[in-house]
N, C-alpha and C positions, 0 to 999 in steps of 0.2 A: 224761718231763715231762708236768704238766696242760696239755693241751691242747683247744679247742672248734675246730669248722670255723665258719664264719659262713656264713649264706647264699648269698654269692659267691664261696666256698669259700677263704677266708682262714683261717690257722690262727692263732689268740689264744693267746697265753702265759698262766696264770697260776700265782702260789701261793699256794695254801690253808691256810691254818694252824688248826688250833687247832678249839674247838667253841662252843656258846652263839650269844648273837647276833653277825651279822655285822658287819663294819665294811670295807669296802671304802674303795680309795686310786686315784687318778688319777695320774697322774706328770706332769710337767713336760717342758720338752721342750729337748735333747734325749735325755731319759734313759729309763727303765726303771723295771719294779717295783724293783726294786735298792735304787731312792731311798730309798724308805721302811721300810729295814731297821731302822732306831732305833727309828720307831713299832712295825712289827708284832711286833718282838722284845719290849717296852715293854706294849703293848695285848695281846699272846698271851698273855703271864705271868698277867695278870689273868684269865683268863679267858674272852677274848672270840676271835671267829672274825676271822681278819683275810686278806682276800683283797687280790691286788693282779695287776693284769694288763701285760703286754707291749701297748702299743697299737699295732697294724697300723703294719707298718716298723719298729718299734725293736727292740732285743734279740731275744730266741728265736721270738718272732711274725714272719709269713712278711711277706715284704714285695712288696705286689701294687705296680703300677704305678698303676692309681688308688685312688679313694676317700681320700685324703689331705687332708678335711674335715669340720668337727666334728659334720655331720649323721651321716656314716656314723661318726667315731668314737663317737658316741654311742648309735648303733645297735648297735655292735658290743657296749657296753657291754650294753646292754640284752639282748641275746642270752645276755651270759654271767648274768646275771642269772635268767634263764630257765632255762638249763640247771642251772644251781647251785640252782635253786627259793628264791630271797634272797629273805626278807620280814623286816622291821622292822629294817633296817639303817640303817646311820649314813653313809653318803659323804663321803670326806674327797678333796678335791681340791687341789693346787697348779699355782699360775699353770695353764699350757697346762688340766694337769687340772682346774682349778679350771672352764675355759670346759666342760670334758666332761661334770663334775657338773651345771652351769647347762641346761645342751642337753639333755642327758637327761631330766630334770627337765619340760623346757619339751615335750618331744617325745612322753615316755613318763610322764609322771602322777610322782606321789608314790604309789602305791597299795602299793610295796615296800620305799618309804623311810621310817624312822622320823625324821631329822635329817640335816643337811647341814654340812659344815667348806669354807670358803673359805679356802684360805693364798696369799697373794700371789697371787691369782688373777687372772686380763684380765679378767675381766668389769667392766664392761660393754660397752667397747670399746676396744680400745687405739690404733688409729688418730687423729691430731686431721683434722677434721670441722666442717664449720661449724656442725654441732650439739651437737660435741664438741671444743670451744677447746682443754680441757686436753689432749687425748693428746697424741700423740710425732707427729711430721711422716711423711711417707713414706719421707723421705731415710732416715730412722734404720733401717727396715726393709730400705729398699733395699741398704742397706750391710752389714745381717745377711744378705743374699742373695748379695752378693759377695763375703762372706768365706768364705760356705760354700762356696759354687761355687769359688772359686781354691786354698782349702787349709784344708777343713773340721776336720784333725787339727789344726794349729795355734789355729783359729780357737777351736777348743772350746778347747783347752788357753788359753787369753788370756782366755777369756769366765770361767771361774775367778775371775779377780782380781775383778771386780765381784760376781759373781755370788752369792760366799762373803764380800764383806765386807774380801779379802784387802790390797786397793789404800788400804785406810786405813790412817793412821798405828799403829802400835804392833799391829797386828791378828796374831794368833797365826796363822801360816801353816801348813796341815797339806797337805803332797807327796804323802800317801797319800789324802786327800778328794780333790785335785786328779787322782790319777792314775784315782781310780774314775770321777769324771765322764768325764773322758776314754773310760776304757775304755765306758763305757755307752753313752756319745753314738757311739761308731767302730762299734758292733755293730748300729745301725742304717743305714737304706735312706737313700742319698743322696736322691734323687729326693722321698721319703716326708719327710725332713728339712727338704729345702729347698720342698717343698709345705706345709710344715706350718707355714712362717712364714706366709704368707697368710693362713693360717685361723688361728692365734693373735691376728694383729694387726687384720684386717678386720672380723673377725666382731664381729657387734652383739648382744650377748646380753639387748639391755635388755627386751623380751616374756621372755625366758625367764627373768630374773630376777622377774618381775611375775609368772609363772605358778610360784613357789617358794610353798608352802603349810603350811611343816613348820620347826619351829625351827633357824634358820642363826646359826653362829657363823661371822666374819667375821677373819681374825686377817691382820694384814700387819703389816708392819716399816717404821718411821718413815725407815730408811735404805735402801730396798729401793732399788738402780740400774737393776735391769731390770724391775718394774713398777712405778715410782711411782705413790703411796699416794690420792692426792688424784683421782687419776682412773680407780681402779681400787678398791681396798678401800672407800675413804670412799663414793664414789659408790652402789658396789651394795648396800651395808648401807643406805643411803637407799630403793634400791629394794625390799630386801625386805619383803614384811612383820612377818615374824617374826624380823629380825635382831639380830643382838648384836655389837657392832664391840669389838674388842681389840687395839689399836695395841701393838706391841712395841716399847720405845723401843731405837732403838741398831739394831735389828736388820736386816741383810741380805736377800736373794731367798733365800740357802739356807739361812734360819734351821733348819729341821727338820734338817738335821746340823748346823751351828755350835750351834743351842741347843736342844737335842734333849730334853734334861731339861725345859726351862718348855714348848715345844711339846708334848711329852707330857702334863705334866702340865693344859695345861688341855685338851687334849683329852679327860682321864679326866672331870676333872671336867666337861667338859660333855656329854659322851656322858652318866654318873651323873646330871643335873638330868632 
């Protein structure tokens, strides 16, 4: 397996495909590179290098007891970037990854990024906040903390229906997208899992959306359950400067496998502009 040590001696998963310029992927949470098999399968054919890493706790990446927050995930990031020597790449993040892309970003410059992809990403902040009406209360999070804690294998398994779009009427249900999330989510660090809702839903990326300096596509789904659009996509495409918002009608949190073909296809096309 490719593997890097990080400086507190953490092992990072990843896989590298392909050659040309790079395009790097953030995962979501609680999953793995795994995720984004449609894209790099998709984006490799074309031509392009397409990297994607295990973040500290999940899948093949070692799972430390701490550092289970988006400064060091983004650090981590930045490390593999280093050792892979990445310059004029593309960053494609969703949700969770979508906060790693932002931090990184906010942390480590643009100096290796040539453009950025938001999918259903937290940013800006998902918490609601008296300076932030629209988010989700605490309850909402505190009850994603109790399901993992009491039966995390179920829990994932249940977060499916929403999460894929599945709980709507007439919605084509696929057992085998349902069983990979599962499996992806179960191969990660409890501890790292249930640390990782906090810094998904806390964290305030609004500086580090302000410090984005590189053409951002913004892409979320008009039907997304687990980050509604209006205080997460809409919002940070305000904050960028250089963003481009592309509302998916219809669409769910895990559009990039339910709709894998238009999710590709505008990522060609705007990686191409």
């Amino acid at each position: 397996m490719s593997t890097i040590t990080t400086k507190d001696g953490t092992t990072i998963y990843y896989k590298d495909w392909g050659t040309e310029q790079p395009i790097t992927f953030s995962h979501g949470w609680p999953l793995t590179a795994d995720a984004w098999d449609a894209q790099m399968l998709f984006l490799g054919q074309k031509g392009y290098r397409v990297i994607a890493h295990d973040r500290r706790g999940n899948g093949r990446s070692s799972q430390p007891w701490d550092g289970n927050d988006m400064d060091t995930y983004a650090d981590d990031l930045a490390e593999l970037f280093e050792a892979l020597d990445l310059k004029d790449a593309v960053m494609v993040g969703h949700s969770t990854g979508g906060g790693e892309v932002a931090r990184y970003i906010g942390r480590h410059g643009s100096k290796r990024v040539a453009k950025a992809v938001l999918i259903g990403a937290v940013p800006p902040l998902m918490l609601k906040t008296e300076k932030n009406p629209g988010g989700l209360p605490l309850s909402v999070f505190d009850g994603i903390r109790a399901g993992v804690a009491a039966d995390r294998s179920n829990f994932y398994k249940e977060l499916t229906l929403p999460f894929y779009g599945y709980n709507r009427p007439n919605a084509k249900i696929s057992e085998g997208v349902r069983d990979n999330f599962w499996l992806q989510g179960m191969t990660g660090s409890h501890k790292s899992q249930y640390d990782t809702i906090k810094a998904f839903s806390e964290t305030d990326f609004t500086e580090d959306l302000k410090k984005i300096d590189i053409p951002t596509l913004v892409l979320h789904g008009d039907d997304d359950q687990i980050v509604p659009i209006d205080a997460a996509g809409r919002a940070s495409a305000k904050i960028v400067k250089n963003a481009t918002l592309k509302v998916i009608a219809g669409a769910p949190h895990g559009m990039c496998t339910t709709r894998a073909d238009e999710i590709n296809a505008d990522l060609l096309a705007f990686i191409k502009s």
